[in-house]
C-alpha positions in Angstrom: 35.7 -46.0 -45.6 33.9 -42.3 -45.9 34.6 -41.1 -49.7 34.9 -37.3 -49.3 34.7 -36.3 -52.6 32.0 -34.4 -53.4 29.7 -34.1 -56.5 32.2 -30.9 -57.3 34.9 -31.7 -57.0 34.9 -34.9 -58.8 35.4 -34.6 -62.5 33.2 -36.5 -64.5 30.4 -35.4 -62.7 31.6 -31.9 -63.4 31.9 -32.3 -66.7 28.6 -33.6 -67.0 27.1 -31.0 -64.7 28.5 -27.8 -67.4 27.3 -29.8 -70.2 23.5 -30.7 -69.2 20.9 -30.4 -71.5 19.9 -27.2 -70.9 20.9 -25.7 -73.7 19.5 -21.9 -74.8 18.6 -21.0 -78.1 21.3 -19.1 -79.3 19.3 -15.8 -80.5 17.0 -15.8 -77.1 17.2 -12.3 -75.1 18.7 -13.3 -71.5 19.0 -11.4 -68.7 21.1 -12.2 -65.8 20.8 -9.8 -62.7 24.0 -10.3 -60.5 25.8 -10.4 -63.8 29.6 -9.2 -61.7 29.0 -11.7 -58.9 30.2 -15.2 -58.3 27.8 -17.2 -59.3 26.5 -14.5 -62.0 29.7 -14.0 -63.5 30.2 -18.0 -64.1 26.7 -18.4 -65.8 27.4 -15.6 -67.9 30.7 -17.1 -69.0 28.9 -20.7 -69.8 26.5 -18.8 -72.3 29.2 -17.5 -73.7 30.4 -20.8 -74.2 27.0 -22.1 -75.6 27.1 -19.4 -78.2 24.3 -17.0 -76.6 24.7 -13.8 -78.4 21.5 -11.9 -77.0 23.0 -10.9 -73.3 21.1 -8.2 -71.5 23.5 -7.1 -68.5 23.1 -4.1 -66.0 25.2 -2.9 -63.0 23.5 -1.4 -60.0 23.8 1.6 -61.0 22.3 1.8 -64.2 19.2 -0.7 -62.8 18.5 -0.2 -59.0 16.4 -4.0 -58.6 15.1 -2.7 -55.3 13.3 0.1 -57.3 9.7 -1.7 -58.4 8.7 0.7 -60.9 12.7 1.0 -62.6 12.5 -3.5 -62.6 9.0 -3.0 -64.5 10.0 -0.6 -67.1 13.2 -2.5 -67.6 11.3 -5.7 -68.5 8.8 -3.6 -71.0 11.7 -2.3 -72.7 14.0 -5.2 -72.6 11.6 -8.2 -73.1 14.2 -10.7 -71.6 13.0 -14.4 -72.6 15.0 -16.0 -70.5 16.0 -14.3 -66.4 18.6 -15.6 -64.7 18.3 -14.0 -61.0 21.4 -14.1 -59.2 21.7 -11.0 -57.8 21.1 -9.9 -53.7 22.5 -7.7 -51.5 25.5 -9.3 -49.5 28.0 -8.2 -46.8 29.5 -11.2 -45.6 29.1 -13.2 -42.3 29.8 -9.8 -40.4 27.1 -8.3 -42.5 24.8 -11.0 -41.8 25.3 -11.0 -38.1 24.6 -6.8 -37.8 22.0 -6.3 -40.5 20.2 -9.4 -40.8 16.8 -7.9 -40.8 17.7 -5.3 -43.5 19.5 -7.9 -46.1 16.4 -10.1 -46.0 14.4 -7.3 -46.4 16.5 -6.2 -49.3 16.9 -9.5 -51.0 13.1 -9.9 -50.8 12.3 -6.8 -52.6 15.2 -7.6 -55.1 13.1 -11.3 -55.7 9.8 -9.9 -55.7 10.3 -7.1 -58.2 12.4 -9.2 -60.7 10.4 -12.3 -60.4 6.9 -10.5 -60.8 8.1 -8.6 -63.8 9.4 -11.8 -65.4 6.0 -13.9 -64.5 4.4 -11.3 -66.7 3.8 -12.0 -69.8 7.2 -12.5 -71.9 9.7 -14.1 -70.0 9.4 -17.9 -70.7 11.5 -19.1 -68.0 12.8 -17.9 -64.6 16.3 -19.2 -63.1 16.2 -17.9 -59.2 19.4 -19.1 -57.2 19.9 -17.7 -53.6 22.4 -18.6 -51.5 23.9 -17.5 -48.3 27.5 -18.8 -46.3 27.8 -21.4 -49.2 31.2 -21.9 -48.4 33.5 -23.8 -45.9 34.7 -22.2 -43.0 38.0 -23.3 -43.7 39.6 -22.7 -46.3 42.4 -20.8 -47.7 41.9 -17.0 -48.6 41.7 -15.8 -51.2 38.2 -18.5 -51.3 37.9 -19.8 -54.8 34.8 -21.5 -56.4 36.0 -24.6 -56.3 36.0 -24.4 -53.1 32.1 -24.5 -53.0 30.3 -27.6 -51.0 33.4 -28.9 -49.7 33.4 -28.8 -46.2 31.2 -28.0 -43.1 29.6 -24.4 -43.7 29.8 -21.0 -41.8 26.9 -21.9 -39.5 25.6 -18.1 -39.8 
């Protein structure tokens, strides 16, 4: 007998996954990049939850994470203790077919210039998720998260 439920959607396992012991202090300056996205938005929501007060957002527009030298005097002004990286450039499965060389190219510059500044002195710890066609090809649309890891992927 094949069990198909997975570590997701099962929920004890859930339950224990949003309540880990990895707790923040409450006061600590944290900066998630890909604060609007999926994955970004949901992190920022469970530090809500944990009581973090000390959030340091910014869109694109008002930090450019492709630009090196607008990264590095974000970090000497802001001081982040804690980065969360979660943000990349992203088009979809069409996007990754046409442009593949020019996303990873992107998404490279995006890690290198966050995750340099935050290995400088300052930062005591760096989360860096990266993820690409994480979710089933089929499913229902509008895709939800809990939809995540449960099912054959995209194979792009």
């Amino acid at each position: 007998m094949i069990n198909n439920t997975t570590p997701l959607q099962d929920k004890e396992t859930k339950s224990r996954l949003t309540t880990a012991n990895c707790r923040l202090p409450t006061e600590a300056r944290i900066y998630v990049a890909g604060h609007r996205g999926l994955v970004g938005s949901a992190l920022i929501r469970a530090l809500h939850n944990q009581g973090c007060t000390n959030l340091i957002l910014r869109t694109h527009k008002e930090l450019d994470l492709l630009d090196q030298r607008a990264v590095q005097e974000f970090f000497e002004k802001e001081k982040p203790e804690y980065v969360f990286l979660a943000a990349a450039k992203v088009g979809g499965i069409v996007a990754n077919n046409t442009y593949p060389a020019e996303l990873i190219y992107q998404n490279l510059a995006i890690q290198q210039n966050v995750i340099h500044e935050a290995w400088k002195p300052g930062a005591k710890r760096l989360l860096f998720l990266g993820s690409s066609c994480i979710y089933p090809r089929e499913r229902p649309q509008p895709m939800k998260e809990e939809y995540l890891l449960t099912g054959p992927l995209e194979s792009t």
